[in-house]
Backbone as CSV, one residue per row, in Angstrom:
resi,resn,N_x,N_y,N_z,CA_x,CA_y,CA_z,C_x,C_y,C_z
1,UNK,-10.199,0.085,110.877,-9.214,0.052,111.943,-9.953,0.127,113.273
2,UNK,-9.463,-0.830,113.927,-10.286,-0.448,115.557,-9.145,-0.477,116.320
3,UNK,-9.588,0.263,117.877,-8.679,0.299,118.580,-9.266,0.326,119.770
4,UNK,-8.794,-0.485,120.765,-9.335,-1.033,121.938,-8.565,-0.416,123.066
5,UNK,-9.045,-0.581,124.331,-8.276,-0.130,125.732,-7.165,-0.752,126.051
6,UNK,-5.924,-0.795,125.726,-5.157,-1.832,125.999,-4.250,-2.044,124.716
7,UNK,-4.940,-1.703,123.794,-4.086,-2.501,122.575,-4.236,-1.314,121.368
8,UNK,-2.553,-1.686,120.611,-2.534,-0.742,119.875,-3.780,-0.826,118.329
9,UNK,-4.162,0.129,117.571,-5.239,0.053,116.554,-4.304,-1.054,115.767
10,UNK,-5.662,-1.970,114.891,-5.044,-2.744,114.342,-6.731,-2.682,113.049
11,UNK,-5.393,-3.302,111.516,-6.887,-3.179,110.864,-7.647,-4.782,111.129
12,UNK,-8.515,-4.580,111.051,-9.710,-5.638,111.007,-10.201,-6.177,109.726
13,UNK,-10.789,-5.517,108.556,-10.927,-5.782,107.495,-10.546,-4.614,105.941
14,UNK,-9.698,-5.495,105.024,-9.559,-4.417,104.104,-10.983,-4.005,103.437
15,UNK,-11.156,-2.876,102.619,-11.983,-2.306,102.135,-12.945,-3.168,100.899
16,UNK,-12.171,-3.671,99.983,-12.350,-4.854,98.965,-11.291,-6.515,99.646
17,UNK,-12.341,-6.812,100.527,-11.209,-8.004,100.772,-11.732,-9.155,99.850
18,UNK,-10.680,-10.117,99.062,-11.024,-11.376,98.509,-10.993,-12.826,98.574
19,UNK,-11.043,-13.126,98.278,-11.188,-14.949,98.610,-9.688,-14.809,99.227
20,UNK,-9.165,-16.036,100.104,-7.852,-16.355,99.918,-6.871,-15.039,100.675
21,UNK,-7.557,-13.617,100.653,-6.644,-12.767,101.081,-5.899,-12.731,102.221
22,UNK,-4.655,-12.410,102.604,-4.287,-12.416,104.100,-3.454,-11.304,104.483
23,UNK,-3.465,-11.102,105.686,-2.451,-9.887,106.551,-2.070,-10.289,107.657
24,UNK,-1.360,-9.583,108.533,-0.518,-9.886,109.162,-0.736,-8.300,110.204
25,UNK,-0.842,-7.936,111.640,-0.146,-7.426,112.585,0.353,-7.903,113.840
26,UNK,1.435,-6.923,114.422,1.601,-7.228,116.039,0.779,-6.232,116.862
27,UNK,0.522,-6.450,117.854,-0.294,-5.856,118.370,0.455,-5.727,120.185
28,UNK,0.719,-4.709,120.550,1.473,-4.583,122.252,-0.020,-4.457,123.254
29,UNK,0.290,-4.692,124.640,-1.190,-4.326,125.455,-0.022,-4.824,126.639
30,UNK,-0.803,-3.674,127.355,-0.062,-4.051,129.215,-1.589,-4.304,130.062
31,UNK,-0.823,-4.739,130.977,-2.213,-5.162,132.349,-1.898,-6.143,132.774
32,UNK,-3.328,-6.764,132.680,-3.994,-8.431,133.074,-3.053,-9.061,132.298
33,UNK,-2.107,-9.400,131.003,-1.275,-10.128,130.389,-0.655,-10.608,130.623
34,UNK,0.576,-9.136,130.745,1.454,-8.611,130.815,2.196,-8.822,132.110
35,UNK,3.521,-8.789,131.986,4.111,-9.601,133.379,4.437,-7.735,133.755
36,UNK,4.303,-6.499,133.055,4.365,-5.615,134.108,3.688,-4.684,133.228
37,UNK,3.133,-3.032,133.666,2.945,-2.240,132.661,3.875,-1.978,132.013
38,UNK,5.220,-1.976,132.103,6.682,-1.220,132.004,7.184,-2.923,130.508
39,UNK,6.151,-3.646,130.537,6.783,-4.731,129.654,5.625,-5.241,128.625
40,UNK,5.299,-4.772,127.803,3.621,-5.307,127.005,3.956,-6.225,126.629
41,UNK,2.862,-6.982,126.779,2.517,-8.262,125.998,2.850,-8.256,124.089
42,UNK,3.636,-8.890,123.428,3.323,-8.985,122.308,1.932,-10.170,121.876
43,UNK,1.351,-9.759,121.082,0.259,-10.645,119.905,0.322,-10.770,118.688
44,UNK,0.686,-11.898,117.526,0.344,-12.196,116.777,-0.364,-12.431,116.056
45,UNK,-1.340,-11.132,115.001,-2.958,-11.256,114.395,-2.404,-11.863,113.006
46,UNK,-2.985,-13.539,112.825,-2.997,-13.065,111.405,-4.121,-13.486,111.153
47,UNK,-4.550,-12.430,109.665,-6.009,-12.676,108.706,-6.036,-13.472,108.041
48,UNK,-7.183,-14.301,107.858,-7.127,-14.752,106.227,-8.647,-14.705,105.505
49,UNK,-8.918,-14.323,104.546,-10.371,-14.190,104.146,-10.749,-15.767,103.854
50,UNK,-11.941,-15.935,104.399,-12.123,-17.731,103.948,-13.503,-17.892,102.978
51,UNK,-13.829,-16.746,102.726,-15.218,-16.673,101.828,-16.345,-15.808,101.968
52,UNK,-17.216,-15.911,100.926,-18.402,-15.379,100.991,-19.476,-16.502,101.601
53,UNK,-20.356,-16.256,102.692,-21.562,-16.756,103.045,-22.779,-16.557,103.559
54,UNK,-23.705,-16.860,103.658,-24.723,-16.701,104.397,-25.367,-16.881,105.954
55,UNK,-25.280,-15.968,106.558,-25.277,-16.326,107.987,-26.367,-15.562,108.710
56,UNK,-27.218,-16.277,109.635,-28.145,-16.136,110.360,-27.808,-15.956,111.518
57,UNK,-28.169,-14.797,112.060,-28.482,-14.127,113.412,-29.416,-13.683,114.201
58,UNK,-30.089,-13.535,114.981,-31.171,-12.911,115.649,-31.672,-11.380,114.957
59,UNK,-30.688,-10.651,114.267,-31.304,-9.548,113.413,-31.431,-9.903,112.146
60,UNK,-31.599,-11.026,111.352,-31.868,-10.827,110.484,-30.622,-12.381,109.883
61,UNK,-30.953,-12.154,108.066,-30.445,-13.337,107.317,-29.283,-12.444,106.516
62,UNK,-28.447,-12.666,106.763,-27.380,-11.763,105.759,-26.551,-12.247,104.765
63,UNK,-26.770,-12.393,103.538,-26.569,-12.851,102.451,-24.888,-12.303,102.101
64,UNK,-24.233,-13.186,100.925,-22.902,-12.756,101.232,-21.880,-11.989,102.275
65,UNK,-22.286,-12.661,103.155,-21.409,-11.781,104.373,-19.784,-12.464,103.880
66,UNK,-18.962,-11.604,104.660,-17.345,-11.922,104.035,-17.547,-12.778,105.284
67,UNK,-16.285,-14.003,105.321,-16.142,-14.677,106.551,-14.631,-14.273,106.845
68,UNK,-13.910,-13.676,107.770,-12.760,-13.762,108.431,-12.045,-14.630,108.843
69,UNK,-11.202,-15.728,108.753,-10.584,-16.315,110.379,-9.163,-15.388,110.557
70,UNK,-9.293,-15.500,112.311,-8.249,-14.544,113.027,-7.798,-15.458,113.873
71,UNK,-6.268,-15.603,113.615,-5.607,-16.117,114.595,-4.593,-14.968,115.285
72,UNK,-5.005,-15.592,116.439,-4.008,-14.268,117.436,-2.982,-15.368,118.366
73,UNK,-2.131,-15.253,118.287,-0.714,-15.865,119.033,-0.299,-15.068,120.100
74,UNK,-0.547,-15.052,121.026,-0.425,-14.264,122.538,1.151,-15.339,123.171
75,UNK,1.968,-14.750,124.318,2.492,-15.664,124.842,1.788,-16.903,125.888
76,UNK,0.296,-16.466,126.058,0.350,-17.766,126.774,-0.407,-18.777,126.474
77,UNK,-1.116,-18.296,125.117,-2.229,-19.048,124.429,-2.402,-18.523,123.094
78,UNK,-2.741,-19.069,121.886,-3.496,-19.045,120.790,-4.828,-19.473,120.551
79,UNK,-5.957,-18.229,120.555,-7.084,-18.360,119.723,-7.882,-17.974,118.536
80,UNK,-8.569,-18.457,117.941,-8.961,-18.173,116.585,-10.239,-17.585,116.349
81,UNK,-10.432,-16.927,115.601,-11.665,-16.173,115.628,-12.366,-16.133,114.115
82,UNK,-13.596,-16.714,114.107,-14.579,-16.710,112.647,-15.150,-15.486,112.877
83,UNK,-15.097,-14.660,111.859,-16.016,-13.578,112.196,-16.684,-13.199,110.674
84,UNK,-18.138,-12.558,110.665,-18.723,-12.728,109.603,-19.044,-10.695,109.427
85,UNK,-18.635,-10.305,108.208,-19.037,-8.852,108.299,-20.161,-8.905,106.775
86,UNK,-21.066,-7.857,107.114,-22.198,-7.818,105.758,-21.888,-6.349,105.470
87,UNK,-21.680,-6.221,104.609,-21.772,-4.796,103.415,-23.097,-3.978,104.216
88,UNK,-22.793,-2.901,104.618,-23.393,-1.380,105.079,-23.768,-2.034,106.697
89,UNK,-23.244,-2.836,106.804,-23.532,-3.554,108.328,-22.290,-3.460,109.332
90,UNK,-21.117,-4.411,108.783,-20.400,-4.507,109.650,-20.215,-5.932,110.130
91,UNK,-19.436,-6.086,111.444,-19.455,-7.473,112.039,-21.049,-7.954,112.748
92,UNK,-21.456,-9.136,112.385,-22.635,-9.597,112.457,-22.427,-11.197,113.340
93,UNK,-21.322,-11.663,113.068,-21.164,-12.915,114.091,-19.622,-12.978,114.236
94,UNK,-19.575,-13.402,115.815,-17.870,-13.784,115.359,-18.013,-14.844,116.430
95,UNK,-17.196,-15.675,116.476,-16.937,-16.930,116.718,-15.635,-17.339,117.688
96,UNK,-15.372,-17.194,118.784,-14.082,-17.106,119.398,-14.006,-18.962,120.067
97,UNK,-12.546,-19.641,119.131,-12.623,-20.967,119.237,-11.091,-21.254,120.147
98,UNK,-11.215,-22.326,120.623,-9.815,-22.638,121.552,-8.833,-23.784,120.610
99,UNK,-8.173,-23.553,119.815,-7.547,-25.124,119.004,-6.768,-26.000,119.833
100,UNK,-6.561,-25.531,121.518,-5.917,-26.341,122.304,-6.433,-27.616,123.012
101,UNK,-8.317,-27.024,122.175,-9.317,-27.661,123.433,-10.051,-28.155,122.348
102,UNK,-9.887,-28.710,121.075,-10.442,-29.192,119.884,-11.840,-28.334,119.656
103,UNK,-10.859,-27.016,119.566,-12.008,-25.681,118.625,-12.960,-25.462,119.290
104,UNK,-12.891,-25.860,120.463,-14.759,-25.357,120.758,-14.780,-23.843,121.267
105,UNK,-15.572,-23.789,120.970,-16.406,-22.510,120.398,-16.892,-21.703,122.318
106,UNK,-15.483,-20.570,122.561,-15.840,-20.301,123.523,-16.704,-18.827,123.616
107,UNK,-16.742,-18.007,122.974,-17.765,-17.096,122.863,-18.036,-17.085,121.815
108,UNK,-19.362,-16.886,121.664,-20.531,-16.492,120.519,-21.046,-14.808,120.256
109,UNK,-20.535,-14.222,119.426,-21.522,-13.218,119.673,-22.082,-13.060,117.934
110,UNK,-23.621,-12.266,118.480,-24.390,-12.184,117.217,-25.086,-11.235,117.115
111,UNK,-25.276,-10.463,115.998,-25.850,-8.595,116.072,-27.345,-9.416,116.585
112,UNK,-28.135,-8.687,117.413,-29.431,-8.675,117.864,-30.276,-8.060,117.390
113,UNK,-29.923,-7.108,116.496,-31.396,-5.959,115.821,-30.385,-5.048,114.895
114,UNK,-30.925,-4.699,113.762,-29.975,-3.893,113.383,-31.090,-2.697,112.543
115,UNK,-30.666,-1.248,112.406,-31.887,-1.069,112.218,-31.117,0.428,110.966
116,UNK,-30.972,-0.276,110.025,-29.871,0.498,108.947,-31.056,1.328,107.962
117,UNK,-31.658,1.522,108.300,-32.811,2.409,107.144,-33.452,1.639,106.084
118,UNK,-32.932,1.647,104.517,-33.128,0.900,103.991,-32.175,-0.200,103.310
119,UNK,-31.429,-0.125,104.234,-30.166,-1.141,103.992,-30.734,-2.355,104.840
120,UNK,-31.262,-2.158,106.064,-31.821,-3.170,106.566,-32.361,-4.465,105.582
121,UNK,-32.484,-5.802,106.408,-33.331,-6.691,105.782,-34.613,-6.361,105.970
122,UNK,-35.070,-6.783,105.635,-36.756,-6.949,105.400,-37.404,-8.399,106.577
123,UNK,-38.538,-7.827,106.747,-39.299,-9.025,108.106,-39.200,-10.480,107.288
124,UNK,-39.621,-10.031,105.682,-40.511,-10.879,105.087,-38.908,-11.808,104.934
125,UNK,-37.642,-11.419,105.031,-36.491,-12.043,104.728,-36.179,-12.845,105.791
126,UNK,-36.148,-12.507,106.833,-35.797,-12.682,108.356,-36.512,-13.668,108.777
127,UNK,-37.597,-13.868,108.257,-38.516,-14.969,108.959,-38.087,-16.662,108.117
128,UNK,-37.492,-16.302,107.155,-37.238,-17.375,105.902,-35.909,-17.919,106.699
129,UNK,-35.299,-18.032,107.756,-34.494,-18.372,108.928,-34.857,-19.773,108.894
């Protein structure tokens, strides 16, 4: 479950998520949105699990990572989000796309170093990139 400045906690990923799985929240937030504080914005999250894969980042090669897509339905726009989480890691890439603007890919983010003990990858893995 995370929960941000603005917006109510929402879950992010189930515990055992599987192929095919999906969920559903609303999510309220006032401000920058919002036509007042006194009126929140509604959002539309939905999940769907789209697989197991392998994905490369600047910290490393992470083997079966789960892949996410997130669509969020706001009133004044819908965007979609790939996001990749690895077992004792967490989120490792996510992918924020515009489908109004034929998907392109408006933020990138990607873990930079990760430094999990012996959960970590290995150099000798990381370099095989």
């Amino acid at each position: 479950v995370v929960s941000l400045a603005g917006y109510t906690p929402r879950r992010i990923l189930p515990l055992t998520p599987t192929l095919g799985q999906s969920w559903q929240e609303t999510t309220y937030t006032s401000g920058e949105t919002s036509d007042r504080d006194d009126n929140p914005t509604r959002c539309e999250w939905t999940y769907r699990v789209l697989g197991h894969e392998t994905v490369n980042v600047p910290a490393g090669r992470f083997a079966d990572a789960v892949r996410v897509e997130t669509t969020a339905r706001h009133r004044f726009f819908t965007y979609v989000y790939d996001d990749w989480y690895a077992a004792d890691v967490g989120l490792v890439q996510s992918l924020a796309r515009n489908p109004a603007k034929s998907d392109e890919v408006l933020v990138r983010l990607q873990l930079l170093s990760f430094d999990g003990g012996e959960k970590a990858p290995k150099q000798s893995e990381t370099d095989e990139r």
